[in-house]
N, C-alpha and C positions, 0 to 999 in steps of 0.2 A: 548514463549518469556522468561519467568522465567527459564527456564531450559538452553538457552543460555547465560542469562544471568549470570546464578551460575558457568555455563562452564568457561566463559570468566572470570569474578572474580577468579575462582580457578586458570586457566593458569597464569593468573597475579602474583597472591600470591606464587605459585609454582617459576615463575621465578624471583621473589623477591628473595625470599628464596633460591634459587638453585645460584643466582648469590654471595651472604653474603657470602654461606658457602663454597664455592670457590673448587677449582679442589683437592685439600687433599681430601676432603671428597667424591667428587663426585669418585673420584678412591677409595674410603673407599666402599663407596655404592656399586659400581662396582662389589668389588669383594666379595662382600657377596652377591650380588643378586648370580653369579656366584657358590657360594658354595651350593647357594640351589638348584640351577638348576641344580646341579652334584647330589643331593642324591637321593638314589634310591628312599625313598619312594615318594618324589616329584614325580619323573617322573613315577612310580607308577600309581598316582593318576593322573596325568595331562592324561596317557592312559587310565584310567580306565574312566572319565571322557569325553573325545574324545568318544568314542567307544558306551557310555550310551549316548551322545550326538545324534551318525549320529542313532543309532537306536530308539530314539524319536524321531525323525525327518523322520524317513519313517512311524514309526509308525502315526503320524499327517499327514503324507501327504493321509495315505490309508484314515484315519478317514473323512480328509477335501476333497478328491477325491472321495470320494462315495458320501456325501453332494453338493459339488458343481458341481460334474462330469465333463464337458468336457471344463469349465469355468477357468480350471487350467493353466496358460503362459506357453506357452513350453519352457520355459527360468529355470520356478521353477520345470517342471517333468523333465528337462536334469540334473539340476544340484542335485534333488534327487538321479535318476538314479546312477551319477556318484559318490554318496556318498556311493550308495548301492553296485556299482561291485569292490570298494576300500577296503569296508569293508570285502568283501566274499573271495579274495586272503589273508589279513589278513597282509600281508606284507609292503605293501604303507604308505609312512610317509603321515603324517596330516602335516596340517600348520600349527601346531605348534610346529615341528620337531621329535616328539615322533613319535615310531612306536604302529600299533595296530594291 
């Protein structure tokens, strides 16, 4: 409940705030978020990140699959699966646009 409630406080204050400083800036914002999302070492790091990501994540799964064995949803061994054969072509954008 405390962590809802700091949510809902923050989105308030955010759209406080976001409403003051009006569309100048919100186009100010814009386009500097934009210029970081253009530099290489950002996207860099946003790959390298991804990639160290899906391979914890198999790595947990083997660790948590030999523990729990056959107690895993086929919901969570599918969508491992599919993190593992995106990884192995190497080509496949992530969701969040970067290639790895």
């Amino acid at each position: 409940m405390r962590y809802r409630l700091t949510f809902v406080v923050g989105l308030a204050a955010g759209y406080v705030l976001g409403t003051r400083a009006g569309r100048e800036r919100y186009e100010q914002l814009k386009k500097t978020a934009r210029q970081v999302a253009r530099n290489p070492a950002v996207r860099n790091t946003a790959e390298t990140a991804a990639l160290q990501g899906r391979q914890f994540a198999g790595k947990a799964y083997h660790s948590v699959s030999e523990k729990v064995g056959d107690r895993v949803p086929e919901s969570v061994a599918h969508r491992v699966r599919s993190l593992r054969t995106r990884n192995v072509n190497g080509t496949a954008d992530d969701d969040w646009g970067t290639n790895t």
